[in-house]
Backbone as CSV, one residue per row, in Angstrom:
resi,resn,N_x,N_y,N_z,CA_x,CA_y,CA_z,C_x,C_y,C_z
1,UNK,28.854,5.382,-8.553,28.686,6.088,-7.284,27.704,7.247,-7.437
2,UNK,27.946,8.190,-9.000,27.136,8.729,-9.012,25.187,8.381,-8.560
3,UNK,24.707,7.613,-9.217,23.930,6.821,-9.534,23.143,6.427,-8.271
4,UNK,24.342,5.849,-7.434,23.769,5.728,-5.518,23.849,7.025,-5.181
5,UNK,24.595,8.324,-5.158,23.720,9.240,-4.224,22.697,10.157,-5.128
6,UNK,22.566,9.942,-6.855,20.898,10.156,-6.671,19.903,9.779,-6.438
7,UNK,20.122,8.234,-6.382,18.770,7.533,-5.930,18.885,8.206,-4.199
8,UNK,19.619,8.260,-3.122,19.664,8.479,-2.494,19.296,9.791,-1.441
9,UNK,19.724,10.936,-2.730,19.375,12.180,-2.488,17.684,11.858,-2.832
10,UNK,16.962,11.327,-3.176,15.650,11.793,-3.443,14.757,11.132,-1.938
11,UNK,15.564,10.001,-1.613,14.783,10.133,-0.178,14.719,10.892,0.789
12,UNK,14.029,11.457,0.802,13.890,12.583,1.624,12.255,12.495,1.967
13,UNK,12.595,13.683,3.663,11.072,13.648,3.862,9.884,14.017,2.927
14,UNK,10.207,15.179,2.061,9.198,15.522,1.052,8.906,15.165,0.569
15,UNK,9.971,14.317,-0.517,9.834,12.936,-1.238,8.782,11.936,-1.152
16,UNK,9.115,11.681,0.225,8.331,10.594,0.447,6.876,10.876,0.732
17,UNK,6.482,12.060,1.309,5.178,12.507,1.654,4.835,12.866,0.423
18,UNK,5.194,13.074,-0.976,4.194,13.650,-2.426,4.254,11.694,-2.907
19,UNK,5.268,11.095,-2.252,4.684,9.930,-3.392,3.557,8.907,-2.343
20,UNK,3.871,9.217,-0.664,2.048,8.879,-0.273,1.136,9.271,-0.353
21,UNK,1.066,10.504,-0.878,-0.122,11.656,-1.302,-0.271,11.165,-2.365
22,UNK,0.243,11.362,-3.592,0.165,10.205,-4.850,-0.644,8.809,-4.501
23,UNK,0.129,8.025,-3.853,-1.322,7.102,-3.933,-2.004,6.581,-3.048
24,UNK,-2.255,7.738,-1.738,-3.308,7.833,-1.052,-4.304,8.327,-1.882
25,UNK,-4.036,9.228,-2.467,-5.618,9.627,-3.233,-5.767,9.380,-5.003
26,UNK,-4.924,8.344,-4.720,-5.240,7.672,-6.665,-4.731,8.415,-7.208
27,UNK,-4.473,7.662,-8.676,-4.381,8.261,-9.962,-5.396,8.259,-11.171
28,UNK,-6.015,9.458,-11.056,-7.454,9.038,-11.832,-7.235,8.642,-13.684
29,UNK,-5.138,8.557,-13.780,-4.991,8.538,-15.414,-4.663,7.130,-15.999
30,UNK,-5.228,5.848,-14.635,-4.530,4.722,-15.091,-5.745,3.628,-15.713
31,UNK,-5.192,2.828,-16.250,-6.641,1.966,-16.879,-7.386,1.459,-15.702
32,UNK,-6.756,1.155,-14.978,-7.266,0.513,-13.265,-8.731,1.566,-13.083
33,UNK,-8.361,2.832,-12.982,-9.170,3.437,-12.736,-10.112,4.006,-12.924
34,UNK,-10.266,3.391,-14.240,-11.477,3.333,-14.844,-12.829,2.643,-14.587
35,UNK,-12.279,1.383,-13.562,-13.194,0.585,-13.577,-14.003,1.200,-12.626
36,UNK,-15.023,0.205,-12.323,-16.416,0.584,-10.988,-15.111,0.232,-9.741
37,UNK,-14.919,0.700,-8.857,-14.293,0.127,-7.257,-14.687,-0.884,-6.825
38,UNK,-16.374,-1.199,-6.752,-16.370,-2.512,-6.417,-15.680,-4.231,-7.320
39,UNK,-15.571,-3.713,-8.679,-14.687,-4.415,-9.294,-13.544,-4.426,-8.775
40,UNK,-12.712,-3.535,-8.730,-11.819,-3.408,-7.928,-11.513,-4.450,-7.005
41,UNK,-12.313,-3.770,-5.877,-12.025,-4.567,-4.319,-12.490,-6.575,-4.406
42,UNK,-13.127,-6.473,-5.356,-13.532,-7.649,-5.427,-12.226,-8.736,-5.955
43,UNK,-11.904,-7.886,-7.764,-10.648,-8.801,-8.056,-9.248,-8.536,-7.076
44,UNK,-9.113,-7.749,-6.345,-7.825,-7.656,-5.525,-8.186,-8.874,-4.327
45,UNK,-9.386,-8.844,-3.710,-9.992,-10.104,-3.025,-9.537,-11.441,-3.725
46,UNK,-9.813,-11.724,-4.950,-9.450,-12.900,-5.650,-8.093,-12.986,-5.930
47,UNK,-7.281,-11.868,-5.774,-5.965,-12.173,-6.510,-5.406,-12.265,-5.265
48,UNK,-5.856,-12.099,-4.267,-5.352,-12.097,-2.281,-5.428,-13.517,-2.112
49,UNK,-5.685,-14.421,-2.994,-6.501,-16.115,-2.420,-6.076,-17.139,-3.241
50,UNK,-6.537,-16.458,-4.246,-5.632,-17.791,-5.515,-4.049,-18.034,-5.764
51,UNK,-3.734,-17.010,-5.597,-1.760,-17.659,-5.695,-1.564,-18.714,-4.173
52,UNK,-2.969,-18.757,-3.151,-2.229,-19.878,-2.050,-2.902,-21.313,-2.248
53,UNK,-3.647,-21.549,-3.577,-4.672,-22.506,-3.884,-3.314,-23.182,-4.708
54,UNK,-2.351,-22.780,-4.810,-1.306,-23.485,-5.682,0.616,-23.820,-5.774
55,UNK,0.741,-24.785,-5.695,2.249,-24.720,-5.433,2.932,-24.745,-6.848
56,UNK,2.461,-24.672,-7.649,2.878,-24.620,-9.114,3.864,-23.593,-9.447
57,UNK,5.000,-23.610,-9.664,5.798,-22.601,-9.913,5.699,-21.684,-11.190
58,UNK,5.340,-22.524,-12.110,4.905,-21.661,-13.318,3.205,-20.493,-13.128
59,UNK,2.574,-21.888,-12.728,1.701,-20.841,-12.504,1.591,-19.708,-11.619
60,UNK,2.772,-19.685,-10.306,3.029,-18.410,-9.700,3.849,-17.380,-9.931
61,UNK,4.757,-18.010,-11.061,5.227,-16.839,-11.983,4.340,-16.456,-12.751
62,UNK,3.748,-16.753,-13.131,2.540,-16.196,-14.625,1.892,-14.984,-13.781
63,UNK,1.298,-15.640,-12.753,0.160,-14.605,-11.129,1.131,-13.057,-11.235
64,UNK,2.689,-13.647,-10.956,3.363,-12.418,-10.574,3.636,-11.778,-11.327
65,UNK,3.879,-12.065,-12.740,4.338,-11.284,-13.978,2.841,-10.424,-14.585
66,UNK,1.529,-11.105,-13.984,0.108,-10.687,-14.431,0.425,-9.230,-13.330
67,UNK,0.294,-9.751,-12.378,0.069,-8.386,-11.151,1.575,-7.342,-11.357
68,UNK,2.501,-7.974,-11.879,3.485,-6.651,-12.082,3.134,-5.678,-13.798
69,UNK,2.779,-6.486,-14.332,2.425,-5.766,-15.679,1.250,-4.924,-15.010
70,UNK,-0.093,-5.034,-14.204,-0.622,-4.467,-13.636,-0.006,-3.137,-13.322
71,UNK,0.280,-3.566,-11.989,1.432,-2.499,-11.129,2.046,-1.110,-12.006
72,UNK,2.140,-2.004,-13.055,3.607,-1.096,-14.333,2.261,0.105,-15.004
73,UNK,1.739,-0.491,-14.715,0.509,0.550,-15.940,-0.344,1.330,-15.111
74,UNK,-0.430,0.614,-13.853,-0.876,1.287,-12.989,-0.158,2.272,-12.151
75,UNK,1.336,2.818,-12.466,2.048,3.690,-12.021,2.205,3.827,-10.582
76,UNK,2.385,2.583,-10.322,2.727,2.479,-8.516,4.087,2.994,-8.002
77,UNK,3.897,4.024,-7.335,5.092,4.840,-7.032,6.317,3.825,-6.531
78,UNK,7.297,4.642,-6.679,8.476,3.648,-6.979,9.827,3.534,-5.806
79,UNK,8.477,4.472,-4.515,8.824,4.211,-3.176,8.226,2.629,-2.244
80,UNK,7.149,2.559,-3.265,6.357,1.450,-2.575,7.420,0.224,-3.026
81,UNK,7.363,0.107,-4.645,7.932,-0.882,-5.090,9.543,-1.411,-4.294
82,UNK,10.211,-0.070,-3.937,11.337,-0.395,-3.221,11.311,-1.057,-2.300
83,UNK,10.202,-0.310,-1.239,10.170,-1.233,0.242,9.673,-3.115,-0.366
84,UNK,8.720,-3.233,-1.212,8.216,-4.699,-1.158,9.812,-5.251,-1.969
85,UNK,10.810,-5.118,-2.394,11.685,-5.544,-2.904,12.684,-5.729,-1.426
86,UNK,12.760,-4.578,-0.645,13.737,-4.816,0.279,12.846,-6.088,1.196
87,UNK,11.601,-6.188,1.461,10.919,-6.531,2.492,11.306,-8.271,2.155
88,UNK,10.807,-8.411,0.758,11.161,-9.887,0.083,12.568,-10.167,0.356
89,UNK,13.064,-9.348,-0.135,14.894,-10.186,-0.054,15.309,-10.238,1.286
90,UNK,14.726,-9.211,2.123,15.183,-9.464,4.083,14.759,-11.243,4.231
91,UNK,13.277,-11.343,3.729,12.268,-12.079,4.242,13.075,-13.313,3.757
92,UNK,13.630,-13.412,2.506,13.996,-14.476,1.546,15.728,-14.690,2.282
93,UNK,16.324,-13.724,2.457,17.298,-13.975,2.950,17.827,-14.597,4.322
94,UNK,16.752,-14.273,5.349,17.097,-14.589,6.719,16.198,-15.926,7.049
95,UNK,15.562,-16.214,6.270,14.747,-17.760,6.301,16.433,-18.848,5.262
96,UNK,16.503,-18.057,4.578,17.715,-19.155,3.966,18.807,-19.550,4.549
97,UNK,19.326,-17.776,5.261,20.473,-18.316,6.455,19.723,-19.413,7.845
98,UNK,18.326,-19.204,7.947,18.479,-19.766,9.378,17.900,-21.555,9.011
99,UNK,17.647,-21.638,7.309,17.925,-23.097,6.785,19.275,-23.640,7.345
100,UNK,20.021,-22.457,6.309,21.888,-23.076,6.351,22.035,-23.304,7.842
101,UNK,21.926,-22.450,8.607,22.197,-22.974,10.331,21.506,-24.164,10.727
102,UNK,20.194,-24.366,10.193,19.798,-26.000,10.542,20.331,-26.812,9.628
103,UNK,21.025,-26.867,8.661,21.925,-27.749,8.136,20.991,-28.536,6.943
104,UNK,19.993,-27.538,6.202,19.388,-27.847,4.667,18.925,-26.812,3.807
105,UNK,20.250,-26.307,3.275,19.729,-24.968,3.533,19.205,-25.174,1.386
106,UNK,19.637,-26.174,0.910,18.840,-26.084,-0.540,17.370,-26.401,-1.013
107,UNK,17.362,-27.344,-0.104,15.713,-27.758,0.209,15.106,-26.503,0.522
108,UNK,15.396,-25.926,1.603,14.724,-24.358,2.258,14.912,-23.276,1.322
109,UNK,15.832,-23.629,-0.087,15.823,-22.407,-0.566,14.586,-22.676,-1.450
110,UNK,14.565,-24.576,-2.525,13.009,-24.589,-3.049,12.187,-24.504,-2.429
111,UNK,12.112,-24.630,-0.880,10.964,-24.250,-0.891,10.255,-22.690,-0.339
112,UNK,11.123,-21.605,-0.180,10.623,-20.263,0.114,10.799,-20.108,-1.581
113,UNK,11.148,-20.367,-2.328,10.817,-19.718,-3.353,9.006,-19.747,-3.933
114,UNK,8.459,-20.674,-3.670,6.859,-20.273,-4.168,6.104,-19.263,-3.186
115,UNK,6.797,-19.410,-1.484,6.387,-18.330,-0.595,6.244,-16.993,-1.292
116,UNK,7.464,-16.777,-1.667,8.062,-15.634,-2.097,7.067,-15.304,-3.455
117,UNK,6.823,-15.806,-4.185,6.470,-15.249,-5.171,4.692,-15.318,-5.320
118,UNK,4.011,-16.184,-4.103,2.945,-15.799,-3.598,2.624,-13.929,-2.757
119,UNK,3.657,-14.166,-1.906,3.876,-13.032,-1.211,4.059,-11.446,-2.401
120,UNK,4.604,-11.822,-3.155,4.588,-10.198,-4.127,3.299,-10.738,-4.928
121,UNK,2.918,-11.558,-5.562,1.861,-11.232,-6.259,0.710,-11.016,-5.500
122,UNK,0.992,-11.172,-4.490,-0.325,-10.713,-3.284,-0.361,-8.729,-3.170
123,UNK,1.278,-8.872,-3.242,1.681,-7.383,-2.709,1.385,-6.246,-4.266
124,UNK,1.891,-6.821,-4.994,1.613,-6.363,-6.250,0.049,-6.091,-6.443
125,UNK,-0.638,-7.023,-6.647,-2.001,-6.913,-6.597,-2.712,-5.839,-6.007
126,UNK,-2.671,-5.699,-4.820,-2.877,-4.389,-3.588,-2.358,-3.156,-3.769
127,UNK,-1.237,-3.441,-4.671,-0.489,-2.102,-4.615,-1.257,-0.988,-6.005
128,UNK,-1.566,-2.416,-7.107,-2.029,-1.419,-8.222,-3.724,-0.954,-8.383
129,UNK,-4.699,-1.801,-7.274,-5.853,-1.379,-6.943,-5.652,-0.545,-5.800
130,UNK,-4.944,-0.250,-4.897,-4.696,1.014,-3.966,-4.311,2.337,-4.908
131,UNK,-3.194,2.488,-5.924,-2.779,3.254,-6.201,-3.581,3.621,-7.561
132,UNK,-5.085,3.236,-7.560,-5.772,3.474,-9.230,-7.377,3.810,-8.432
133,UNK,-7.203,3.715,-6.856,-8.223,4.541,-6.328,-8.339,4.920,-5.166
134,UNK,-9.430,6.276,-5.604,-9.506,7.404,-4.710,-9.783,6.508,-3.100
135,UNK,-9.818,7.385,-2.145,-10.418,6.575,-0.990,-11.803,7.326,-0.692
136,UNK,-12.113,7.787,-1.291,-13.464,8.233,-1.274,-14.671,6.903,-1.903
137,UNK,-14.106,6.727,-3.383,-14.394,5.832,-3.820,-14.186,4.195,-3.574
138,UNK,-13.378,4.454,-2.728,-12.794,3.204,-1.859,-14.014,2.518,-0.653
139,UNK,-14.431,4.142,-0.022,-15.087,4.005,0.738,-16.619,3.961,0.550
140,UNK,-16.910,4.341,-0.593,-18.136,4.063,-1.253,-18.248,2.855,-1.618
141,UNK,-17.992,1.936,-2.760,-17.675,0.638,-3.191,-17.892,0.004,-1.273
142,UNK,-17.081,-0.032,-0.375,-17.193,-1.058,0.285,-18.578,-0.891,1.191
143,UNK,-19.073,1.009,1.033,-20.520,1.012,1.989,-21.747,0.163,0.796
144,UNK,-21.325,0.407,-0.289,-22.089,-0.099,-1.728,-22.523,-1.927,-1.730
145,UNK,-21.344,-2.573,-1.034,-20.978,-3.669,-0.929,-21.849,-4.226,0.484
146,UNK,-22.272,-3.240,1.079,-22.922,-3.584,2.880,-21.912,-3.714,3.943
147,UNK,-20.728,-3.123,3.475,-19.557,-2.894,5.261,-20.297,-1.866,5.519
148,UNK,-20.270,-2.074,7.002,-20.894,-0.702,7.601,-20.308,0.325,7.384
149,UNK,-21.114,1.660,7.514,-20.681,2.722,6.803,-19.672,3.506,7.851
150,UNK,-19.938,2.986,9.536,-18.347,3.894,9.964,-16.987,3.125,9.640
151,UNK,-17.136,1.614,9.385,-16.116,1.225,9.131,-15.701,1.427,7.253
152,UNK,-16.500,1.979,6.568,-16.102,2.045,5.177,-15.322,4.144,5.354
153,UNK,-16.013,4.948,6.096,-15.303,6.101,6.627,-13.958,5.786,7.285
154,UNK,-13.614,4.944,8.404,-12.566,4.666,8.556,-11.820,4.615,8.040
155,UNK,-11.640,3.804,7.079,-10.705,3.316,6.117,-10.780,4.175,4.864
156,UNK,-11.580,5.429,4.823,-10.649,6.276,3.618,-10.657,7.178,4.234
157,UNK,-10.610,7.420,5.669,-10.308,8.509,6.529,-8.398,7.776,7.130
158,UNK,-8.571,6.548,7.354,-6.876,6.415,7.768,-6.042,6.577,6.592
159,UNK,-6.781,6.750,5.386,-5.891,6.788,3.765,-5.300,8.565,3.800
160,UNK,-6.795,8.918,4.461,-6.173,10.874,4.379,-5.260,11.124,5.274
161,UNK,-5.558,10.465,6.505,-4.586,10.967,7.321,-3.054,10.469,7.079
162,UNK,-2.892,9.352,6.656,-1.028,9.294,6.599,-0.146,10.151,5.728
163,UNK,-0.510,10.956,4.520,0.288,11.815,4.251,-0.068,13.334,5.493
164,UNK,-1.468,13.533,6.204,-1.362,14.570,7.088,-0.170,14.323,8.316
165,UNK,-0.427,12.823,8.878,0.655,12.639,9.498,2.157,12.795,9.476
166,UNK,2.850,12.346,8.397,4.234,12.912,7.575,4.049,14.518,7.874
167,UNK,3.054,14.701,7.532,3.491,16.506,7.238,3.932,16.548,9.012
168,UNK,2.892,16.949,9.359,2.931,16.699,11.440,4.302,16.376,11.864
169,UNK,4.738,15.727,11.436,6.088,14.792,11.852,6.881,15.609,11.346
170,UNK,7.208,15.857,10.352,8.209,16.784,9.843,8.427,18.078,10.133
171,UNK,7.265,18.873,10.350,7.105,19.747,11.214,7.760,19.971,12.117
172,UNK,7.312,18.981,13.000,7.356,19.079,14.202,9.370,18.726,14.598
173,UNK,9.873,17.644,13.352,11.476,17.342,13.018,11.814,18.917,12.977
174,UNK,11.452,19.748,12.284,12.249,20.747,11.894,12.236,21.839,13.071
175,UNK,11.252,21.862,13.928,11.014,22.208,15.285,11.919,22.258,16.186
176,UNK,12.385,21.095,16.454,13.334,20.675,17.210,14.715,21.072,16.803
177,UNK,14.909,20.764,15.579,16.568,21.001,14.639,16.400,22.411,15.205
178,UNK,15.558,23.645,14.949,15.725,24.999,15.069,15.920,25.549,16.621
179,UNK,15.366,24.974,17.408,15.373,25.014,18.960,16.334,23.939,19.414
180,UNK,16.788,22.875,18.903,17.857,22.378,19.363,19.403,22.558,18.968
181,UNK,20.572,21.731,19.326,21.998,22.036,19.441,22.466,20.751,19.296
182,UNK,23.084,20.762,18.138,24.390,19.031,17.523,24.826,19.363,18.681
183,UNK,25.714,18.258,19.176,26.832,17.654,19.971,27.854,18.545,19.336
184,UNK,28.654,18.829,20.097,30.247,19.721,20.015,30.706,18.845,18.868
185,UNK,30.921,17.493,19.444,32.061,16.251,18.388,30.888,15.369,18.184
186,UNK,31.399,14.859,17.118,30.356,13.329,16.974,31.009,12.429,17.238
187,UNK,31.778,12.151,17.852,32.228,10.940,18.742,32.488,9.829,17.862
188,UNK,33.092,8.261,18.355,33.368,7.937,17.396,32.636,6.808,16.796
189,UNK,32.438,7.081,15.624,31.336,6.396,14.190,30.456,7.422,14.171
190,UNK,30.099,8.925,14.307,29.218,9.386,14.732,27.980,9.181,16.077
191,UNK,28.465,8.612,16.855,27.472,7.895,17.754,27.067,8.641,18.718
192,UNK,27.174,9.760,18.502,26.644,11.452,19.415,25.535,11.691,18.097
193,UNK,26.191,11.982,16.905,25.078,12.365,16.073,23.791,11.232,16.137
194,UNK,24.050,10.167,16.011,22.930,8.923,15.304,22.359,8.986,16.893
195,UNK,22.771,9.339,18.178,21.788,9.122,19.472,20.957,10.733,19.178
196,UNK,21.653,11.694,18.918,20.971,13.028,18.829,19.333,12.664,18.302
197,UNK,19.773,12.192,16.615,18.744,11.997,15.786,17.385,10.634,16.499
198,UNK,17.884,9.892,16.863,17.549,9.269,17.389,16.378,9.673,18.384
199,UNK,17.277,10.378,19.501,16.149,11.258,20.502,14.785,11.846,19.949
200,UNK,16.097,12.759,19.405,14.185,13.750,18.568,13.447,12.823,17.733
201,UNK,14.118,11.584,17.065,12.566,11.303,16.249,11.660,10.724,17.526
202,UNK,12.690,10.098,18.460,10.869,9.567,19.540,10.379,11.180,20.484
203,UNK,11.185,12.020,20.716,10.383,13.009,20.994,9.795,13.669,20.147
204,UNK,9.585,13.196,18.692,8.861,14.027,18.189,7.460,13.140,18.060
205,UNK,7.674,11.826,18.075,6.301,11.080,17.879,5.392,11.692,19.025
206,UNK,5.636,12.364,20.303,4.151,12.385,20.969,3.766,13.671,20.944
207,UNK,4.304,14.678,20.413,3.305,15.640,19.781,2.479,15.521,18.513
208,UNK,3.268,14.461,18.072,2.818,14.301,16.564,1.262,13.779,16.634
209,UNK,1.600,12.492,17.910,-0.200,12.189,18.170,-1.119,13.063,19.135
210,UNK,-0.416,13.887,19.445,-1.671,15.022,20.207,-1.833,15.973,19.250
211,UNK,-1.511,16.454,18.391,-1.673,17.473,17.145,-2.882,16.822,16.512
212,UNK,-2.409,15.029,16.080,-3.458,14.030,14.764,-4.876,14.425,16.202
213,UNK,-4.564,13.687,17.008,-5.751,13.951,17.556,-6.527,15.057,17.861
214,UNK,-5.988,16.099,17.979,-6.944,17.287,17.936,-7.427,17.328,16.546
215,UNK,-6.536,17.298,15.293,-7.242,16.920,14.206,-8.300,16.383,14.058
216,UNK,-8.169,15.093,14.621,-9.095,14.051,14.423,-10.717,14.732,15.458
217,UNK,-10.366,15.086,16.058,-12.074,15.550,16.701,-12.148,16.672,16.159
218,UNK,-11.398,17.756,15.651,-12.433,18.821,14.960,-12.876,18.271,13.559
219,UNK,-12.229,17.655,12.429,-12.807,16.613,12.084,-14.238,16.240,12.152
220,UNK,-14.226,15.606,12.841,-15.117,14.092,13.549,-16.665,15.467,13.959
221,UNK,-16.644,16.687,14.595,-17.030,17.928,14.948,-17.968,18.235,13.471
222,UNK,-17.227,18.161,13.002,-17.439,19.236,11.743,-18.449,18.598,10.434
223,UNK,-18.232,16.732,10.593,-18.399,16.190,10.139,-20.460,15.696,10.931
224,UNK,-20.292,15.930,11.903,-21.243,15.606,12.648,-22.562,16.592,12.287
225,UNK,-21.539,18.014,12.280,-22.378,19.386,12.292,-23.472,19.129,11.015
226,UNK,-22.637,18.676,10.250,-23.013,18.822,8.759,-24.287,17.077,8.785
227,UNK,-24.667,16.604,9.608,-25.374,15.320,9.350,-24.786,14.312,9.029
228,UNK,-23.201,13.970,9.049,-22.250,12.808,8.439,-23.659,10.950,8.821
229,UNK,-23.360,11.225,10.192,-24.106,9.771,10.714,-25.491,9.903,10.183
230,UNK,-26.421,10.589,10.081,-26.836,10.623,9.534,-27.326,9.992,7.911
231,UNK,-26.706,10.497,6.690,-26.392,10.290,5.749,-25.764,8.796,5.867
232,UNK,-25.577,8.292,6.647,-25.006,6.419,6.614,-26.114,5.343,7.162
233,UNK,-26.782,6.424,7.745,-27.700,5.362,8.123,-29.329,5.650,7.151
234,UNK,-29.621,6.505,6.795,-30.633,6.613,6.058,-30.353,6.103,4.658
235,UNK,-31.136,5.502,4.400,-31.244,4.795,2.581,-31.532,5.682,1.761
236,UNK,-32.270,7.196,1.750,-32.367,7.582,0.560,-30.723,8.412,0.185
237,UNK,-30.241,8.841,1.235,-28.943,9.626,1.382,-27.523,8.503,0.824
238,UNK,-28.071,7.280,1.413,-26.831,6.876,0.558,-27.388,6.600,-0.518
239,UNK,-28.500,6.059,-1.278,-28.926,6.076,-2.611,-28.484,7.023,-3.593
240,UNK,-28.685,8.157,-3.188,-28.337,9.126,-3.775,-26.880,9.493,-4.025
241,UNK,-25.676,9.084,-2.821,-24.617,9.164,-2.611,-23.853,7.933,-3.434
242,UNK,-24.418,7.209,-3.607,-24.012,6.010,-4.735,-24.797,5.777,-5.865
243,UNK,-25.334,6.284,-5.793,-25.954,6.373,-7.211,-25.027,6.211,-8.147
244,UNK,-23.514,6.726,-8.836,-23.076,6.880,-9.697,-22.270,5.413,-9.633
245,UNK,-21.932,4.834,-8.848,-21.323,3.363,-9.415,-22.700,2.422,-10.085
246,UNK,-21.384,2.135,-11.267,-22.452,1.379,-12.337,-21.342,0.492,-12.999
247,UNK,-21.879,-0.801,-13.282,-21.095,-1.257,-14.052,-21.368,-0.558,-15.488
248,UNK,-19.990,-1.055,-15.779,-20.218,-0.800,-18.167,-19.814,-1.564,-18.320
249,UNK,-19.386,-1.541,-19.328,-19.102,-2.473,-20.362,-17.104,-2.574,-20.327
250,UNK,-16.474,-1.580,-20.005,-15.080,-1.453,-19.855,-14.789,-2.664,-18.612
251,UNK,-15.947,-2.627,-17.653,-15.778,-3.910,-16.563,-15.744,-4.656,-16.835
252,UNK,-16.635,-5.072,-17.490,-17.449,-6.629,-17.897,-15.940,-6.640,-19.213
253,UNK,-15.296,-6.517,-20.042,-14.049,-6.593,-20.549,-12.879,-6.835,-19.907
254,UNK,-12.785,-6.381,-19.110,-11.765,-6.118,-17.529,-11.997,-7.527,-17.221
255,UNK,-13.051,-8.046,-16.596,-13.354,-9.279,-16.488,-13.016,-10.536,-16.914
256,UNK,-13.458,-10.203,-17.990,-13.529,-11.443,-19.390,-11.723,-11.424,-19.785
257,UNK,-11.488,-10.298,-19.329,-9.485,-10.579,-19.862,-8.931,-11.191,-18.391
258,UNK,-9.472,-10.653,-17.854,-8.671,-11.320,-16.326,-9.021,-12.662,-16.367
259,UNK,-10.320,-13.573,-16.396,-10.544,-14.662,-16.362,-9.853,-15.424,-17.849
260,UNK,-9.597,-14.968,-18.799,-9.023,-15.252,-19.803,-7.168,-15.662,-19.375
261,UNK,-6.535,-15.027,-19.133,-5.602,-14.275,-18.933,-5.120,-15.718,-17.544
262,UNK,-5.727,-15.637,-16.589,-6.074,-16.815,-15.595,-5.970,-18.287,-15.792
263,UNK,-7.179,-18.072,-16.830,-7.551,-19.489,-17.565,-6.253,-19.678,-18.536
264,UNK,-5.324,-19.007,-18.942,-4.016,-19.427,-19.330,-3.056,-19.866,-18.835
265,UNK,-2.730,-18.827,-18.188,-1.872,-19.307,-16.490,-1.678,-20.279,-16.460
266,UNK,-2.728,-20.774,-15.746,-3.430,-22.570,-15.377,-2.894,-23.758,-16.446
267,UNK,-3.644,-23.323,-17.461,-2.868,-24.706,-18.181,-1.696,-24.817,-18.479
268,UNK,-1.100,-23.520,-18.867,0.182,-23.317,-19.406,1.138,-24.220,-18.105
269,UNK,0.520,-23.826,-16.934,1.486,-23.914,-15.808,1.331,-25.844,-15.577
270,UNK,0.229,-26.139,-15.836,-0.033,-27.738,-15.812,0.426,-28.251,-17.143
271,UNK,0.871,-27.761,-18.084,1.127,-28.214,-19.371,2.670,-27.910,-19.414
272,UNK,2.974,-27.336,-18.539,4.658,-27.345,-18.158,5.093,-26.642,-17.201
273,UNK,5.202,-28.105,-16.248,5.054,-27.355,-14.384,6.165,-27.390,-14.197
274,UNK,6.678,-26.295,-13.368,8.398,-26.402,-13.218,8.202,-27.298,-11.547
């Protein structure tokens, strides 16, 4: 019992906003992150495609045990890992009951099991190239690559904003608790308290998006002042602004073990297919 309310006590709002801050903006101490980003985005691309090129059970355990040893070294916070564990067993569980209600439910269990283990090594994969880089560098690599450059800003501008958002939200939670009043009784199961809580979190969502949005245009303001559009559309400005991705030699290794590593998988899994 002990054990459940410390895992328990640590969810909390703060909690959870230092471990999306964590890997919204990387961990610059993991081997992942060593590499160039466009390596990166490229093998997370390949590891997004190949676990559905195959129904092989061995070889989609090998995929998933590759991308969790990943994951493990890559120090993927251990809020993320929870939700893709609850998300699988909801996902795995309510496809099996609604087998058993159509009346096959063992057949339906072989066959969500390769779903399932496509589905985390997909999730795994994403989780340890998200959490091994910056979104700066995120967003470089994909302007580097030829995505256009407001849509490569986008996307490491929605990476900054979700831990700003949490903060906003919480804020704005503790706002309310101080200016508001519990129910006399909590009625019975608590069902005065759980409607209380209830209320304020949706009254707190629409200040929360008129706050992001004033954010978001002084922002967007400030960013303008300074030549942002600019600098995306001229070639010597991003030349200069990417200049520093380069492959080495730590890639081209990175490489040669992943395709190695792959090229095992494969036979192992055809040389004894479950």
């Amino acid at each position: 019992m002990n054990a459940f309310q410390k895992l328990f006590s640590k969810a909390t709002i703060e909690n959870i906003k230092i471990e999306l801050m964590r890997t919204a903006y990387g961990n610059e101490q993991t081997p992942l992150a060593k590499l160039d980003p466009r390596v990166l985005i490229i093998w997370m691309l390949v590891f997004s495609i190949i676990p559905w090129l195959t129904h092989n059970l061995t070889i989609l355990i090998g995929f998933t045990l590759f991308t969790a040893a990943l994951a493990y070294v890559s120090r993927v916070s251990p809020l993320l890992i929870f939700l893709l564990i609850v998300g699988i067993i909801s996902q795995f569980t309510y496809l099996v009951f609604a087998a058993i209600f159509l009346g096959n439910s063992f057949m339906a269990l072989v066959a969500i099991i390769p779903v399932t283990l496509k589905v985390a090594c997909v999730s795994l994969a994403t989780m340890a190239v998200v959490t091994s880089m910056d979104p700066e560098k995120f967003s470089d690599a994909l302007l580097k690559l030829g995505v256009p450059g407001k849509f490569s800003f986008g996307v490491s501008y929605g990476y900054r904003m979700l831990p700003i958002l949490i903060e906003e939200y919480q804020n704005i939670i503790h706002s309310f608790r101080l200016r508001g009043k519990l129910p006399c009784k909590p009625g019975f199961l608590y069902r005065r308290y759980i409607f209380y809580y209830i209320k304020m979190s949706v009254l707190a969502f629409y200040p929360m998006m008129l706050n992001t949005a004033k954010r978001t245009r002084t922002t967007v303001e400030a960013l303008e002042v300074r030549g942002f559009s600019y600098t995306l559309e001229n070639n010597i400005a991003k030349k200069l602004k990417l200049d520093y991705l380069k492959l080495t030699k730590y890639d081209g290794q990175f490489i040669a073990l992943t395709f190695g590593i792959t090229l095992s998988i494969y036979v192992i899994g055809y040389w004894m297919p479950l």
